[in-house]
Each structure stands twice: as C-alpha cells, then as structure tokens.
DRENLUMRO-903012 format. One line per field, with one value per residue (C-alpha): residue in one letter; y, x, z. Coordinates in Angstrom, 2 decimals, padded with zeros to 5 digits. Example, Ala and Ser with C-alpha at 12.3 -4.5 7.8 and 13.67 -1.06 7.14 Angstrom:
2
residuo	c(a,s)
north	c(-004.50,-001.06)
east	c(012.30,013.67)
up	c(007.80,007.14)
***
This chain:
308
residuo	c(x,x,x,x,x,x,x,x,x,x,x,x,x,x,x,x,x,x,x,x,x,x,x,x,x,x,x,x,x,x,x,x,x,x,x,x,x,x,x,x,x,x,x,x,x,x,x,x,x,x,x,x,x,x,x,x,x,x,x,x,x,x,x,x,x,x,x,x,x,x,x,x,x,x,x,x,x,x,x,x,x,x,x,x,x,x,x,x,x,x,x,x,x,x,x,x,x,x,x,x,x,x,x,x,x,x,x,x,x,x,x,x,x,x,x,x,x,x,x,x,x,x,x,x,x,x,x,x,x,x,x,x,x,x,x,x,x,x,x,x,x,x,x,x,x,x,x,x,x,x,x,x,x,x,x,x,x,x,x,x,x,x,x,x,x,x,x,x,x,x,x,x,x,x,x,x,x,x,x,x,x,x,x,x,x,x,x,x,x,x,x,x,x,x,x,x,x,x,x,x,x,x,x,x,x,x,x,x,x,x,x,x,x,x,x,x,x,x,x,x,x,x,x,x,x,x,x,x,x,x,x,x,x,x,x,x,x,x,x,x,x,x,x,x,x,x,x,x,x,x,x,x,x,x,x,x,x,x,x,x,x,x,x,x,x,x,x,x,x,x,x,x,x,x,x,x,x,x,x,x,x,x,x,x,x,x,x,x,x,x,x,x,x,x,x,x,x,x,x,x,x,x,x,x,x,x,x,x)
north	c(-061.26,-064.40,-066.33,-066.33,-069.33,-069.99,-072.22,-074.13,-075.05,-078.61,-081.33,-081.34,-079.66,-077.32,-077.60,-075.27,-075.08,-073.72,-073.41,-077.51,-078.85,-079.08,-080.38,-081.12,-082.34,-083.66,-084.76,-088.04,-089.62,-090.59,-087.17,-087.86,-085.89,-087.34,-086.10,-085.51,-084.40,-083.93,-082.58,-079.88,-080.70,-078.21,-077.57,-074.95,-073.45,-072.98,-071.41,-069.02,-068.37,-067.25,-064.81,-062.80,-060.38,-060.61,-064.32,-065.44,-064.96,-067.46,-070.48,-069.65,-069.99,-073.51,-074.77,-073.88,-075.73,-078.95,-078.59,-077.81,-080.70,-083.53,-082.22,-081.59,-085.24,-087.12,-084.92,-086.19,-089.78,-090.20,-087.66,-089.86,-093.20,-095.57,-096.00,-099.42,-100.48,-101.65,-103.47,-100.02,-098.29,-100.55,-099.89,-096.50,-096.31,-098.38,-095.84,-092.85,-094.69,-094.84,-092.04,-091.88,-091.16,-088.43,-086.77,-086.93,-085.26,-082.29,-082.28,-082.31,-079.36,-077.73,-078.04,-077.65,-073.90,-073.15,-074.25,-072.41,-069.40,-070.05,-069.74,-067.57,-064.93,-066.41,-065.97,-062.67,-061.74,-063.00,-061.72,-058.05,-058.26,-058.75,-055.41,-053.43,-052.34,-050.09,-049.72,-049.65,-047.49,-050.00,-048.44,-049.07,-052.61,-053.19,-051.90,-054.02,-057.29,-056.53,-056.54,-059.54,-061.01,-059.69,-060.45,-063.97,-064.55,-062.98,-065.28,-068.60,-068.04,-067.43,-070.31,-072.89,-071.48,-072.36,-076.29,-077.88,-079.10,-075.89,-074.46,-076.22,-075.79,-071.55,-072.25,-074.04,-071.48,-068.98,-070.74,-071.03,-067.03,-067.05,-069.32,-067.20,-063.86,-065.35,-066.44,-063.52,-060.90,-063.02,-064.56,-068.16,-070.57,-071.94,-071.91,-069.45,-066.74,-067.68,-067.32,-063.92,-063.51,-062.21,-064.44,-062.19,-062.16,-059.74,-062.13,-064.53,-066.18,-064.92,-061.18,-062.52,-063.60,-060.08,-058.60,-060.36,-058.78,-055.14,-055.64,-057.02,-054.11,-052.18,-054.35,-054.88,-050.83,-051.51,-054.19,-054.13,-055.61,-055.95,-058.25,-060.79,-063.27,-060.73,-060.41,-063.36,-064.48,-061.32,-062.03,-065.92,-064.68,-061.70,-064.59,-064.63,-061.21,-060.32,-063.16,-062.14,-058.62,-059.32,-061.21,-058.64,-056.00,-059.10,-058.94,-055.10,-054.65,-057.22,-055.02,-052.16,-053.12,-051.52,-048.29,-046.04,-044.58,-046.99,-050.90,-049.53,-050.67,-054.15,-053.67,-055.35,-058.41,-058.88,-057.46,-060.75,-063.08,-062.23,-064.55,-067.30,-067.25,-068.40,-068.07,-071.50,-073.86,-074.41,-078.16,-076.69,-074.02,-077.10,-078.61,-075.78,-075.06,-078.63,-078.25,-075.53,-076.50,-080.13,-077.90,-075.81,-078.77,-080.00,-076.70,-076.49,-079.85,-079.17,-075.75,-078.10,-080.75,-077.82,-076.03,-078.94)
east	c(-034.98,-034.35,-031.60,-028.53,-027.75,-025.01,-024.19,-022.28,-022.24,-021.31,-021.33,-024.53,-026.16,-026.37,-025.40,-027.00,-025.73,-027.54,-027.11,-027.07,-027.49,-025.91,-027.46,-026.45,-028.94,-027.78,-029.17,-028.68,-028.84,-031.78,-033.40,-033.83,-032.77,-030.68,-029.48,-026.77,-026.97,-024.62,-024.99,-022.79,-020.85,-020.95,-017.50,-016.89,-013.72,-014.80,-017.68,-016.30,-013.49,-016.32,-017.35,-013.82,-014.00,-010.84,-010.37,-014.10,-013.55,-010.45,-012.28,-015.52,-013.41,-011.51,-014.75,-016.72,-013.63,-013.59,-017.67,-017.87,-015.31,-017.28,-020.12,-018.57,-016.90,-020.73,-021.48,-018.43,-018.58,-022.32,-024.10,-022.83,-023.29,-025.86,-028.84,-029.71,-025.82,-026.50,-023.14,-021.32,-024.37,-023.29,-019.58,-020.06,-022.57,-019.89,-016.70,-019.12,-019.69,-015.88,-014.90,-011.80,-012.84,-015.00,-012.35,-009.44,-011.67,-012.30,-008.83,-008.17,-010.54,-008.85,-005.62,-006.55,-007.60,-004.57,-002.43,-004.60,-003.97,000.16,-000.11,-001.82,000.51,003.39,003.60,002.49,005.08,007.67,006.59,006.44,009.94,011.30,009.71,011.87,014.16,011.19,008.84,011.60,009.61,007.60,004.13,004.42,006.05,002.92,000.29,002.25,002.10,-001.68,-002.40,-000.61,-002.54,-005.46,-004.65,-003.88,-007.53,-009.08,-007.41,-007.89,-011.49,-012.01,-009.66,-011.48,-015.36,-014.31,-014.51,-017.85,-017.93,-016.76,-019.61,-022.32,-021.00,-021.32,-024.68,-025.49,-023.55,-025.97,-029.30,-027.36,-027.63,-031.10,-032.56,-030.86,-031.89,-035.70,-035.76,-034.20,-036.27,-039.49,-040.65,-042.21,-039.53,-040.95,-038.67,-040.33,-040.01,-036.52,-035.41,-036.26,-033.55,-030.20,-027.57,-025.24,-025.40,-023.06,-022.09,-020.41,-017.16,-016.31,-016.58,-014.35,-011.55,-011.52,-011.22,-008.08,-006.70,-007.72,-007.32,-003.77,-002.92,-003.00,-001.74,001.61,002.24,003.12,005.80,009.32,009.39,013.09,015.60,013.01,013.25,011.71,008.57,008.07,007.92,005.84,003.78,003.06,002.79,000.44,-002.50,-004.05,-004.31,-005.23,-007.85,-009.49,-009.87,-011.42,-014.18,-015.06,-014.89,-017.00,-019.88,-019.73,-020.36,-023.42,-024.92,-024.51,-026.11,-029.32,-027.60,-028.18,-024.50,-022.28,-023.70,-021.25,-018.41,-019.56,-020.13,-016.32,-017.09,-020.47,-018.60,-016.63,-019.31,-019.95,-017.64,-018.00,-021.50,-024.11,-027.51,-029.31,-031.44,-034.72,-033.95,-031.01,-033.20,-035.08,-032.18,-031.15,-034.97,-034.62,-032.17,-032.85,-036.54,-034.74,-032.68,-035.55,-037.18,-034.66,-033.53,-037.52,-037.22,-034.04,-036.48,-039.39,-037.05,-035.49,-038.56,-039.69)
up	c(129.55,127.36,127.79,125.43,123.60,121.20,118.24,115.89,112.41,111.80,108.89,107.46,110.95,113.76,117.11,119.88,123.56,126.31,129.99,130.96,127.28,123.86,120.86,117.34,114.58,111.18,107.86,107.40,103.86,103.79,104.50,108.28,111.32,114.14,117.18,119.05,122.98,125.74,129.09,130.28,133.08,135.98,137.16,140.43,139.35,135.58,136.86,139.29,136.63,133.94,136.54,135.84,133.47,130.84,132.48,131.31,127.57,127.39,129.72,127.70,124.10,125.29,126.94,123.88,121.60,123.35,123.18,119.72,118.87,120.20,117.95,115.01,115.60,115.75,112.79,110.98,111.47,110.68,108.52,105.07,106.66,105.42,107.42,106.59,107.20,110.89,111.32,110.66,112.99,115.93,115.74,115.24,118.33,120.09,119.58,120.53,124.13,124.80,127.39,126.21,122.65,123.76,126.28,123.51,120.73,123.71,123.99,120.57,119.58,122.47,120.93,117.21,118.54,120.25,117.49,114.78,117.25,117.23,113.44,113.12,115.97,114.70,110.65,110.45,113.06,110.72,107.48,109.21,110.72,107.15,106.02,108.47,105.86,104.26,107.72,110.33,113.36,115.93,115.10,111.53,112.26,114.15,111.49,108.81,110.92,112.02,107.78,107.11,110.02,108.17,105.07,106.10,108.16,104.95,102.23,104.55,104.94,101.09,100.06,102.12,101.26,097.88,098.43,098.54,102.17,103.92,101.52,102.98,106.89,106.08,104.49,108.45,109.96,108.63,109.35,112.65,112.68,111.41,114.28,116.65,115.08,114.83,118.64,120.15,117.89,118.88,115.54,115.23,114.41,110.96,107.90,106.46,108.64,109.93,106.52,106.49,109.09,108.84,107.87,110.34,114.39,116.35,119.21,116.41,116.58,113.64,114.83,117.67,115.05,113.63,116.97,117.82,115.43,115.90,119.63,119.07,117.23,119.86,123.03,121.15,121.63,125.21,124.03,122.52,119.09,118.39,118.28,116.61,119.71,121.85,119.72,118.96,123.19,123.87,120.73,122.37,125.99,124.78,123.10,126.31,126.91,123.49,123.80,126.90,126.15,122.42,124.31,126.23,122.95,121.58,124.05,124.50,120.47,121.32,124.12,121.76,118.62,119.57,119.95,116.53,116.50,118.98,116.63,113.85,116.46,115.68,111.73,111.13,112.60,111.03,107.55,108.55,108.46,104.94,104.28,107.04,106.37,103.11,102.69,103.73,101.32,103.55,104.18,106.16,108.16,108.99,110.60,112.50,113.58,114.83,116.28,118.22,119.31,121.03,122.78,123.74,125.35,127.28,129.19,130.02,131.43,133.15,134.54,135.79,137.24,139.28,140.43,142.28)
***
C-alpha cells in the first residue's frame, strides 16, 4: 500500500508533508526553484491522540494549520524577492532562523483557523435567528442557518478567486491535486502526464469545509436553539464535535471513492473544489512535481537511515 501524503498550495508553490518531512518549493523571480523543508517533530501525546477516532481529525486539522502556516510564511516573504539583492537575502535568512518567529507563525496559523471557524459558526447563527418570524420551528431554523452558512463559504471562495494572487494559489492547489492523483494512480511524475490528472482529490480540505457544514446540520438537532444565547454557546461548544466527526465523514468518502454507487457521497466536496481549484500552467506542475519528488527523497532517506 503507498503511503498517503498531503499538501498545500502556497505563494507561487506547493508544499507536500509526509510522515517525518514537509516541503515547500517556490518560483522565484528569476525562474528558479527553492526550497523550503522542515522536519516534523514527533510528539507522544499528539501521536497517541491521532490514534482516537473523532479526537484525530481536530489534532490532525491544528497540527496541519500551524504546519501549513510556516510554509505559506517562507513562501510569502521570498517568492517576489530579488535574487541578486543579497543584503535583503541575509536578513531574510536571518528572521527565518529565529525560533520564535517560526513558533508564533504556528501559532498564528493555529489561531487564524480557529477564528475563521468562529465566523464562520457565529454569523450564520445570527442571520438565521432573525428569520424566525417566517421559519419559526427548530428544523427549519436549522436548514436556514446551514444555507446561510453555505451561502456564505460559497460567496467567500468566489469573491477572493476573483483577485489575481488567490488565482494563482488555486491554479497550485490544483497541480497540488494532480501530483497527488498521478502518484497514487501510478503514473510517471512528468508534466505531461500529471497534467492529464484531475484537478479534484477526495481527501481535500476543501471537501472537509463542505462537510462541516452538512455534518453541522445535523448535530445541532440534538440541541436547543432558543433564547439566542443558548445557540450561540452550543453553536461554539459544538465546533469540536462538528469538526471531529467531518474528518472522519472526510476520510470515509476517501476509502469509498472506488466504490461505483457509495464515491457519489464524496461528489459535494469535490463539486467544492471547483471553485478552490484552477487548472495549472505547466511551469506550475513543475513546481509541484518538484516539490513532491524532494519530498520523495527525503522520506527514503529517513527509510534507509532507519533500517540500519
């Protein structure tokens, strides 16, 4: 069985993470490719915790955050900066060796997630208690705040695709997919045949987004909606829940896709990606493929140096 890796779309590149590695790789101005790496830090309890079905998802969705954040930083600070500008290579190559820089963007990605999250809960809860006067009964309270919480994923995603750099980070995001779809369906990893990938992947964040918001639908049936106070604590104290069972929906769906009849249960998530994701200019499959293959070779290393 080969092993499951995930990824990221950054500025201007890819990240990939594996089992003891995570790698981003960038185009630089000057056409060239530079990478990014960090070893992943083995931790006990995180480990044992990501064991725990329901508990898993949440730990693997703030570990990936605080991941993904240190990335997406690197990418940030040096894909436009000029190669032959050495002074502002050194200063740059001096903040990145801070610890403290590296822990606070962790903590910050950690915290830009959980906020996105609050908004996310909270506004549609508040636009649907205002409808009560024409949908007064819980279940329809509940359908009208899971479409506002649609409506309001749905009009973000389109409003930000429409400026240039969230443009090109879908157009990664789907050579992201592509690599992934070309290693796990066994074909050589060469730009041309990994663009004749799918743009879409079933185990994609973005499918987990759309989840939350089926799955909420139906954990807030087993709470009390009124007065307003009340829903909006249960509606807070629910995100975990509502987060740790959509992973598992998320990975089920996955383990399913094969399945003739039962991949249509993952269909709305990839009908998701639609929109997260853009087809990829070649020069950005070569990124990705990049990548990928430096992640390849250090998790082989990281094999050899443990089977000796």
């Amino acid at each position: 069985m080969k092993p499951i890796y995930g990824g990221q779309a950054v500025v201007e590149g890819v990240m990939f993470a594996g089992k003891k590695h995570s790698v981003t790789a960038i185009r630089r101005k000057d056409k060239s490719i530079e990478y990014f790496h960090v070893r992943r830090q083995t931790n006990r309890t995180l480990s044992f915790l990501k064991k725990i079905p329901f508990i898993r998802g949440i730990v693997a969705i703030l570990e990936a955050s605080a991941n993904g954040a240190k990335h997406f930083q690197f990418a940030s600070e040096r894909y436009d900066l000029d190669p032959n500008d050495h002074n502002a290579l050194n200063e740059t190559k001096k903040e990145e060796s801070k610890l403290s820089l590296v822990l606070g963007v962790a903590v910050l990605g950690v915290l830009s997630f959980l906020f996105g999250k609050f908004l996310f809960t909270m506004i549609p809860a508040f636009l649907a208690n205002f409808t009560k006067p024409i949908f007064p009964s819980k279940m329809a309270q509940i359908f009208v705040e899971g479409t506002f919480k649609l409506l309001l994923l749905l009009l973000y995603i389109y409003f930000i695709s429409l400026t240039p750099l969230v443009k090109r980070v879908f157009q990664y995001h789907g050579a992201e997919h592509k690599v992934i779809n070309a290693f796990e369906n066994g074909v050589p990893l060469t730009v041309e045949h990994v663009q004749q990938q799918s743009r879409l992947h079933y185990r994609c964040g973005s499918s987990f987004i759309l989840f939350t918001v089926i799955v909420s639908v139906f954990v807030y049936m087993f709470v009390p909606i009124n007065p307003l106070w009340v829903r909006i604590v249960n509606r807070l104290a629910l995100i975990p829940v509502v987060l740790g069972i959509s992973f598992e929906v998320l990975q089920f769906t996955n383990r399913l896709r094969d399945v003739p009849i039962l991949r249509w249960l993952g269909y709305p998530g990839l009908w998701l990606q639609l929109l997260t994701t853009k087809e990829p200019s070649d020069d950005q499959v070569e990124v990705a493929i990049a990548s990928f293959q430096q992640l390849l070779r250090l998790e082989e290393q990281e094999t050899t140096k443990a089977s000796r």
